[in-house]
N, CA, C and O atoms as a GROMACS GRO file, in nm:
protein
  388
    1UNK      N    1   6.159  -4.369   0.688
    1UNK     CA    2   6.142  -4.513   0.678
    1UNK      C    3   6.044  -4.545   0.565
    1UNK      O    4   5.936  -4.488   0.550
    2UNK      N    5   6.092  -4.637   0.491
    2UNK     CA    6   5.999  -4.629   0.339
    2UNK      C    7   5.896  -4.765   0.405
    2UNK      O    8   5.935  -4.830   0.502
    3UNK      N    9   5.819  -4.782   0.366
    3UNK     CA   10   5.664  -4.877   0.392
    3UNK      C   11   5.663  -4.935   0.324
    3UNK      O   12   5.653  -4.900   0.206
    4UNK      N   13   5.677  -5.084   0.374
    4UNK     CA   14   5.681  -5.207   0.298
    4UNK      C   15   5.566  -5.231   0.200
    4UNK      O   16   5.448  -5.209   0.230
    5UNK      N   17   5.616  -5.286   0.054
    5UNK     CA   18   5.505  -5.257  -0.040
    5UNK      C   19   5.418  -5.394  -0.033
    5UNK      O   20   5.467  -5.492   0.024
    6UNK      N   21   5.309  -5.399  -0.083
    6UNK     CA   22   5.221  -5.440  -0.066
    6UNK      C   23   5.236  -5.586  -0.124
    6UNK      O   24   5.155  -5.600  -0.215
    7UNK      N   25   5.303  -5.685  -0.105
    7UNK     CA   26   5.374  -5.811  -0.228
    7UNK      C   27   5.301  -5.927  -0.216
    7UNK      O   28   5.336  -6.038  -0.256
    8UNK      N   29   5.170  -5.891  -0.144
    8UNK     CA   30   5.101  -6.013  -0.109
    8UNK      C   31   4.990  -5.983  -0.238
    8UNK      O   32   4.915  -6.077  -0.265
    9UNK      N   33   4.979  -5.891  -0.296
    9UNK     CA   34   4.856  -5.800  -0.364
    9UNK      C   35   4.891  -5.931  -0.480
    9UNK      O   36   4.794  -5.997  -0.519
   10UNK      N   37   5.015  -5.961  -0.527
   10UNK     CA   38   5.045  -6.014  -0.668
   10UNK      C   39   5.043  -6.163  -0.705
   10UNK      O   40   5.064  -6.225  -0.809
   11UNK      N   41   5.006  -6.201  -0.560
   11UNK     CA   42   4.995  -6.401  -0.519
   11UNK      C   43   4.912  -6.399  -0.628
   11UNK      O   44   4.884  -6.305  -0.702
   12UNK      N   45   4.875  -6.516  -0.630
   12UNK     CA   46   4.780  -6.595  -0.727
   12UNK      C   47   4.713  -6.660  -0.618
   12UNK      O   48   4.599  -6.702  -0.641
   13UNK      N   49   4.749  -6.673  -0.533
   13UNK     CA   50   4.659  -6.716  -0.414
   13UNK      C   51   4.558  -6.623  -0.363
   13UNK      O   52   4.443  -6.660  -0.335
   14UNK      N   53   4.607  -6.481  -0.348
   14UNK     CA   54   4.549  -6.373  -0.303
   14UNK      C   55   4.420  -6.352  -0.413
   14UNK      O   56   4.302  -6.374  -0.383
   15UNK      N   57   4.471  -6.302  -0.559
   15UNK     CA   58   4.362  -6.340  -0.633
   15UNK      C   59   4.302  -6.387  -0.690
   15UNK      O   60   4.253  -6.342  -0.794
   16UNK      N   61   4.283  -6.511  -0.636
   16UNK     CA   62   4.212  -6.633  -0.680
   16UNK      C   63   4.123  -6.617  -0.583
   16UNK      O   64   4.008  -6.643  -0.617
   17UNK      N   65   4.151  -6.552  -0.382
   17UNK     CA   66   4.040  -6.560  -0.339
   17UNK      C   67   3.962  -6.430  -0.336
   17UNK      O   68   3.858  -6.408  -0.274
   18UNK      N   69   4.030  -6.349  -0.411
   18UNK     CA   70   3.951  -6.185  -0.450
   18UNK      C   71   3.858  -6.237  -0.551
   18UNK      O   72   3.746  -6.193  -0.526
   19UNK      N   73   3.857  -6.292  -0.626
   19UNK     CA   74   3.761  -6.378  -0.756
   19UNK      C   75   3.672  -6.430  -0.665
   19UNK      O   76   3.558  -6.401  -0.702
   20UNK      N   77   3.671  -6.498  -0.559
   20UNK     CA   78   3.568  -6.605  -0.472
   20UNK      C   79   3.495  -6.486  -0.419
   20UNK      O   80   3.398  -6.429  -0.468
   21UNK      N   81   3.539  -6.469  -0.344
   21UNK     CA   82   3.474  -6.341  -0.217
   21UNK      C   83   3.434  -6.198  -0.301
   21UNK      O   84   3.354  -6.123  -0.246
   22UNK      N   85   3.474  -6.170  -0.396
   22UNK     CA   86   3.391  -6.077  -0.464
   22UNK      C   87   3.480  -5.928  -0.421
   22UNK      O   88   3.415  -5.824  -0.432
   23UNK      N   89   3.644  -5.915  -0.367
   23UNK     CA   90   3.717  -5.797  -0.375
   23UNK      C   91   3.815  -5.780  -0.436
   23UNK      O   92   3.912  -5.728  -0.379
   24UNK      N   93   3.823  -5.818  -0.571
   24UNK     CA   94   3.906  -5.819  -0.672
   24UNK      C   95   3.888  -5.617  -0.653
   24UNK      O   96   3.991  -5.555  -0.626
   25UNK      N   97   3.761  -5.542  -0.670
   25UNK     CA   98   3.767  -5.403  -0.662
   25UNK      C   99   3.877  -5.319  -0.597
   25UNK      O  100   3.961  -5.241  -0.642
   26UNK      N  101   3.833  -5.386  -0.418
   26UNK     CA  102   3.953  -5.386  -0.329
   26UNK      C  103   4.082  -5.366  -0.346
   26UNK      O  104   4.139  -5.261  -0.318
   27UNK      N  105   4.150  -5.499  -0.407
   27UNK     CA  106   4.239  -5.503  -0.456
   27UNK      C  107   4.336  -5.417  -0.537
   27UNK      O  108   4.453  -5.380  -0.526
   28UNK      N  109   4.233  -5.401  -0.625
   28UNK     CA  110   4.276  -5.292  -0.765
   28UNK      C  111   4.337  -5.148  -0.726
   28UNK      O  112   4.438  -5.088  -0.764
   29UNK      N  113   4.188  -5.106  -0.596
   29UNK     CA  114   4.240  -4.962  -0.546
   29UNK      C  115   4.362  -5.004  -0.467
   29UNK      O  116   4.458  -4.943  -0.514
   30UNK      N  117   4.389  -5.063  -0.392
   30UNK     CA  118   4.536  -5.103  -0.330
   30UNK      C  119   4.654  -5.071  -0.392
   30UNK      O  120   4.753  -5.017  -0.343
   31UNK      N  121   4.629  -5.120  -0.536
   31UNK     CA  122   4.754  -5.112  -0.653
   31UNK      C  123   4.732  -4.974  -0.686
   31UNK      O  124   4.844  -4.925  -0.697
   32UNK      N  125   4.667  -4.911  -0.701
   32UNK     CA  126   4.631  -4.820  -0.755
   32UNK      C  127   4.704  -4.690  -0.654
   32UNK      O  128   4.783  -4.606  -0.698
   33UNK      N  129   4.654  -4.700  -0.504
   33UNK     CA  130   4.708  -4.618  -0.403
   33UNK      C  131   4.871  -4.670  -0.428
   33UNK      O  132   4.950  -4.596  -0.487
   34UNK      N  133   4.904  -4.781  -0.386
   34UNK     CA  134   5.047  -4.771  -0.421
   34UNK      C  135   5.131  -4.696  -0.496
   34UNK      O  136   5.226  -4.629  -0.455
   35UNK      N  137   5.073  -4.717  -0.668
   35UNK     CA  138   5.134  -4.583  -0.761
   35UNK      C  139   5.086  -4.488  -0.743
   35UNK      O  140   5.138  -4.412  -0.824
   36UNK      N  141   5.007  -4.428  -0.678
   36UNK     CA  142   5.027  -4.288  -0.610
   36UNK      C  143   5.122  -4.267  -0.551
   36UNK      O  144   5.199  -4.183  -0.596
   37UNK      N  145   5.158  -4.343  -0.411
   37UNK     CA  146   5.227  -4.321  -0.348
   37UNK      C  147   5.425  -4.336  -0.399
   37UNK      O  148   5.514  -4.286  -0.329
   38UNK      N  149   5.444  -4.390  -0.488
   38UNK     CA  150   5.551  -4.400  -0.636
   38UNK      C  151   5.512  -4.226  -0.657
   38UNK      O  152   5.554  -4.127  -0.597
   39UNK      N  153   5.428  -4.239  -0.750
   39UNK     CA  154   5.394  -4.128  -0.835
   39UNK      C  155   5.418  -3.965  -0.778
   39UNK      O  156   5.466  -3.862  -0.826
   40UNK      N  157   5.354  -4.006  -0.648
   40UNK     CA  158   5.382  -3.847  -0.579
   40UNK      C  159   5.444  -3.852  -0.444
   40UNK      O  160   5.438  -3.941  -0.359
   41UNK      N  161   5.519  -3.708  -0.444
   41UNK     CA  162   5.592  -3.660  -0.335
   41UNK      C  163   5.527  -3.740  -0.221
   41UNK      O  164   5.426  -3.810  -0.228
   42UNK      N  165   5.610  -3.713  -0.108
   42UNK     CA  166   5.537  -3.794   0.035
   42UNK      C  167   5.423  -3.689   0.078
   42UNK      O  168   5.316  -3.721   0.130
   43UNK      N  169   5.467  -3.547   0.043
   43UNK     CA  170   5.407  -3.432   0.116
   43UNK      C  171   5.258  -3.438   0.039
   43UNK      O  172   5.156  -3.392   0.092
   44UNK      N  173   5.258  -3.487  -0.062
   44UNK     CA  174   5.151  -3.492  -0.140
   44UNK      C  175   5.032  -3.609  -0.106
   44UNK      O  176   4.910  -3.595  -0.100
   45UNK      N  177   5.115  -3.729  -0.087
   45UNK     CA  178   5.065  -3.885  -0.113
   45UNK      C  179   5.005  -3.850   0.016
   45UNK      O  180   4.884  -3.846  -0.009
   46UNK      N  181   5.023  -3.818   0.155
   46UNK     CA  182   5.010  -3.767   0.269
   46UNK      C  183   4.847  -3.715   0.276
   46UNK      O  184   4.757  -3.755   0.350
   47UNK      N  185   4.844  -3.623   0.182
   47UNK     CA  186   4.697  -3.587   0.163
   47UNK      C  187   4.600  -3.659   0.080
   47UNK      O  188   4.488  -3.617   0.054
   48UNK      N  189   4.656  -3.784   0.034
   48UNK     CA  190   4.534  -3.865  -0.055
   48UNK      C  191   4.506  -3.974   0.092
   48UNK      O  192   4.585  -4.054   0.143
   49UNK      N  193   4.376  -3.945   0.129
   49UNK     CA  194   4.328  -4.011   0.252
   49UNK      C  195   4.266  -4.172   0.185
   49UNK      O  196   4.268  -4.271   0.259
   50UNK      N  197   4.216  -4.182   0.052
   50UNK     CA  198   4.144  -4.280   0.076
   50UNK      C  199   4.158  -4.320  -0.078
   50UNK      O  200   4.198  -4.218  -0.135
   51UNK      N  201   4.142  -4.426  -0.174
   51UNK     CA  202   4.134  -4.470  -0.282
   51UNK      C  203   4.022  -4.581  -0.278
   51UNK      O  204   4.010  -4.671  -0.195
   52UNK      N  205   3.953  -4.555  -0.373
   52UNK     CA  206   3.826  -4.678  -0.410
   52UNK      C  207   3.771  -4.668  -0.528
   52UNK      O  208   3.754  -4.580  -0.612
   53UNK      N  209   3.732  -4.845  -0.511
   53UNK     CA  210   3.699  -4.864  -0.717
   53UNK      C  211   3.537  -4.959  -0.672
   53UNK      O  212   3.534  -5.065  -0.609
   54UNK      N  213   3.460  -4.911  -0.707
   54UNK     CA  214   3.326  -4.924  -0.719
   54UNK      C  215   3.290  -4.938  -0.860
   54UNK      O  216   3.274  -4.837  -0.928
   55UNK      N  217   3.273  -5.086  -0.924
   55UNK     CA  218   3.265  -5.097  -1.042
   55UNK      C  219   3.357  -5.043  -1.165
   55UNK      O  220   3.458  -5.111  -1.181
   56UNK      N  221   3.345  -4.957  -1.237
   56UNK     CA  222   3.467  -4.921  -1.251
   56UNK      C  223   3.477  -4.764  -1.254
   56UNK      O  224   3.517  -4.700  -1.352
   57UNK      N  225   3.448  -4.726  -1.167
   57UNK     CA  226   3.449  -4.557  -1.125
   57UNK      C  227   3.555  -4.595  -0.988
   57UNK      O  228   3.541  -4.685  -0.905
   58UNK      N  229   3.673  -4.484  -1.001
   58UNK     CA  230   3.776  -4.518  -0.919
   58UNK      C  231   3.742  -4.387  -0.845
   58UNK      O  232   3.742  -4.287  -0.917
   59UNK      N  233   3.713  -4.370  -0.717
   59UNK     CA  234   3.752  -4.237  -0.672
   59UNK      C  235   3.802  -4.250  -0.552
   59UNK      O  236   3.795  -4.344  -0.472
   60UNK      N  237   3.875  -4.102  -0.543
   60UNK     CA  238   3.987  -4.091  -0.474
   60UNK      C  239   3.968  -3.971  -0.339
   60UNK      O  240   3.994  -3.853  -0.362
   61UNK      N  241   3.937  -4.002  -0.246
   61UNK     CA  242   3.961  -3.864  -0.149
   61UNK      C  243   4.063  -3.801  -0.124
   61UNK      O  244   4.165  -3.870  -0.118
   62UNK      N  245   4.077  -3.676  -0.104
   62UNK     CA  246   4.176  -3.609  -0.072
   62UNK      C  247   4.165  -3.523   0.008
   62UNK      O  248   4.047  -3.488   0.013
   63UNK      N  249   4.256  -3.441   0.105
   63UNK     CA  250   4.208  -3.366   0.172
   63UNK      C  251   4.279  -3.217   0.144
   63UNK      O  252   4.237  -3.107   0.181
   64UNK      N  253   4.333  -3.231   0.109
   64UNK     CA  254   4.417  -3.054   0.058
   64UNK      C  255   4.330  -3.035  -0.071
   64UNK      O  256   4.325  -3.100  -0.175
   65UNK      N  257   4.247  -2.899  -0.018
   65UNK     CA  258   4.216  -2.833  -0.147
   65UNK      C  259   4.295  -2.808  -0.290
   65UNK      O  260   4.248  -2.820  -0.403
   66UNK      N  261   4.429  -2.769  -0.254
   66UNK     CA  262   4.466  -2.706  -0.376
   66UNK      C  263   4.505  -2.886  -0.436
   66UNK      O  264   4.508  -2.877  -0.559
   67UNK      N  265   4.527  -3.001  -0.404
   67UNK     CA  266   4.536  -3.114  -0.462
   67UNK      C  267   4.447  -3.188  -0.493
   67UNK      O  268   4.462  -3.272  -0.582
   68UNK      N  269   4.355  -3.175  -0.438
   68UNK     CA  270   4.204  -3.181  -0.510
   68UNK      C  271   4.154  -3.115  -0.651
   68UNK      O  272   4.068  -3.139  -0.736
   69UNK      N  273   4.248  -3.024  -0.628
   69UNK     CA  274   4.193  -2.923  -0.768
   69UNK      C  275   4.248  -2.968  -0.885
   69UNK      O  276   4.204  -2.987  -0.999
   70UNK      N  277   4.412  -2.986  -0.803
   70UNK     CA  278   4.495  -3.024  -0.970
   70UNK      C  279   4.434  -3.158  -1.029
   70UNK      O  280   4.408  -3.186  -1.146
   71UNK      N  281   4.420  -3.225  -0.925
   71UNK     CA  282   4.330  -3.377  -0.955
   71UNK      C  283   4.214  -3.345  -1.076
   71UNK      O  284   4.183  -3.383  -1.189
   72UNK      N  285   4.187  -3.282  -1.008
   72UNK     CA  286   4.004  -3.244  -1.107
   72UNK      C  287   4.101  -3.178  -1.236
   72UNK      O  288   4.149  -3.261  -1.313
   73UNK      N  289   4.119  -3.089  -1.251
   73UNK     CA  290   4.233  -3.001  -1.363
   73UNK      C  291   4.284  -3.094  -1.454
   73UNK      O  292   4.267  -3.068  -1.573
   74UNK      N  293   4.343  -3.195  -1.424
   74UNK     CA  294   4.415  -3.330  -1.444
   74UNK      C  295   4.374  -3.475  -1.483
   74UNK      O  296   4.435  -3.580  -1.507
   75UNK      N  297   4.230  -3.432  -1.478
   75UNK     CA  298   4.135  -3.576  -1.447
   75UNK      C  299   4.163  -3.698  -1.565
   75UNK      O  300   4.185  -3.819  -1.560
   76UNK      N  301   4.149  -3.601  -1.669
   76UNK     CA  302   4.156  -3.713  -1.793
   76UNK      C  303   4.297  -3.784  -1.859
   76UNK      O  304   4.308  -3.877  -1.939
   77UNK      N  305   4.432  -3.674  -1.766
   77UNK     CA  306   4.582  -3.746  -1.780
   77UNK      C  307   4.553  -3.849  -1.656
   77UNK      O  308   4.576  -3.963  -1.697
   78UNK      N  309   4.515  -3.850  -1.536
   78UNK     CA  310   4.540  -3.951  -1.477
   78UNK      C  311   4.449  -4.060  -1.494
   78UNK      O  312   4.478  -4.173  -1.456
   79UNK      N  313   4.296  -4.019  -1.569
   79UNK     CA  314   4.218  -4.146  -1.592
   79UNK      C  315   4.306  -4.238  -1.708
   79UNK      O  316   4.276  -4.358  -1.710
   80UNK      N  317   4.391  -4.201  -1.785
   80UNK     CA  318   4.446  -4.279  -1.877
   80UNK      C  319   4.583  -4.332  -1.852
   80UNK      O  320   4.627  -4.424  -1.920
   81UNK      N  321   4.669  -4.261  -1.730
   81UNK     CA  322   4.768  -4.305  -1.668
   81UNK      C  323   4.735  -4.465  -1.596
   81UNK      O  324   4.795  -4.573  -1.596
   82UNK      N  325   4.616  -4.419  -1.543
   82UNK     CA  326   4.615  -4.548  -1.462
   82UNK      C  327   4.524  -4.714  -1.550
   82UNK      O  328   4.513  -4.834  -1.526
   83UNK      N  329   4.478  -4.613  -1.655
   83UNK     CA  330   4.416  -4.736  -1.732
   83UNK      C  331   4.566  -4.758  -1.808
   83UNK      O  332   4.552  -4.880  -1.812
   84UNK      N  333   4.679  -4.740  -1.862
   84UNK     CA  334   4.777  -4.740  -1.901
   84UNK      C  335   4.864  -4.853  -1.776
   84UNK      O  336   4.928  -4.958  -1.783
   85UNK      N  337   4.837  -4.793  -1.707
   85UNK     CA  338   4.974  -4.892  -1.591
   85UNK      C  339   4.857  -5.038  -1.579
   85UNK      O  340   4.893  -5.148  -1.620
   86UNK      N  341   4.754  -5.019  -1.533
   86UNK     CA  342   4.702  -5.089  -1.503
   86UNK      C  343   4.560  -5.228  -1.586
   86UNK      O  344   4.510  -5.331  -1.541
   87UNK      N  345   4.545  -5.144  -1.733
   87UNK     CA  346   4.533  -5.230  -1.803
   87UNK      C  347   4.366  -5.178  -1.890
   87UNK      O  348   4.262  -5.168  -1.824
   88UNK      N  349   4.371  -5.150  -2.049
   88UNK     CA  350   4.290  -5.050  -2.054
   88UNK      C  351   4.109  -5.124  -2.030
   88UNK      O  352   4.070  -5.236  -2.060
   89UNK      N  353   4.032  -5.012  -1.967
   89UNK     CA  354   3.920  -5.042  -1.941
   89UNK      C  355   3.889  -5.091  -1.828
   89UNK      O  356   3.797  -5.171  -1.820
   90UNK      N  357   3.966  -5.048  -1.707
   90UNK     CA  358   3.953  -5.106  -1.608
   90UNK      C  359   3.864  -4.991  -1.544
   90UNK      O  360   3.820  -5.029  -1.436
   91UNK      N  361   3.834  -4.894  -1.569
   91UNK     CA  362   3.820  -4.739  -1.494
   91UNK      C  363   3.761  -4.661  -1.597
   91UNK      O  364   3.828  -4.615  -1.690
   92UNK      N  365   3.643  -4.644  -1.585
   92UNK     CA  366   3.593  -4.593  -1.690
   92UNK      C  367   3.531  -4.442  -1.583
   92UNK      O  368   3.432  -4.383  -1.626
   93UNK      N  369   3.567  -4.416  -1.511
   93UNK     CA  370   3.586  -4.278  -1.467
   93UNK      C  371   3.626  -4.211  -1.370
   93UNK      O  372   3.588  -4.274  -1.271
   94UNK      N  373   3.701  -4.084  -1.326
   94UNK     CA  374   3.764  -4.101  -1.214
   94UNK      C  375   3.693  -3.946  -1.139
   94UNK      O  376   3.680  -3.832  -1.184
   95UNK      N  377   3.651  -4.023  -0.975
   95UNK     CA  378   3.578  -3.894  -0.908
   95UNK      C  379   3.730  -3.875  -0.815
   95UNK      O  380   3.820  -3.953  -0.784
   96UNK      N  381   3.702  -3.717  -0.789
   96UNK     CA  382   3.802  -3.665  -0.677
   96UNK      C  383   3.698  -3.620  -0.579
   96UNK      O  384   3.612  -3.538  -0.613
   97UNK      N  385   3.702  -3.677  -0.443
   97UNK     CA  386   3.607  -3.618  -0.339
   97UNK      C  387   3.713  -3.562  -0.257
   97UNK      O  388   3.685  -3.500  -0.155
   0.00000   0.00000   0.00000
């Protein structure tokens, strides 16, 4: 069963009140977990437990070692993947915990 995508994320209503309330951050990792979940296998996306953007350091938990690793291995194709999809300078660095 595929999981309804997230279509409220793209209102103008939604972020207009992410601008008020101060979770435009929120937001971002939302979009962000989504193209993961696009981006990688289910068996994979499965082990990314958590996504967050704290200013603009995005980091990502995971819980499988060996996908943690490729992450880290990988760091600087996906820091530019996602400033690429998502718009450059949004992420000026990416932690894997």
């Amino acid at each position: 069963m595929k999981k309804k995508k997230r279509e409220y994320q793209s209102s103008e209503l939604v972020k207009s009140f992410a601008r008020i309330y101060g979770f435009e951050d929120k937001l971002l990792a939302f979009e962000v977990k989504d193209f993961l979940e696009d981006y990688l296998d289910s068996d994979m996306f499965a082990e990314v437990e958590s996504v967050n953007l704290d200013g603009k350091i995005l980091s990502i938990k995971i819980n499988s070692p060996l996908l943690k690793n490729d992450f880290r291995m990988r760091k600087s194709f996906f820091l530019k993947k996602f400033n690429e999809k998502f718009g450059e300078g949004k992420f000026s660095d990416l932690l894997i915990l």
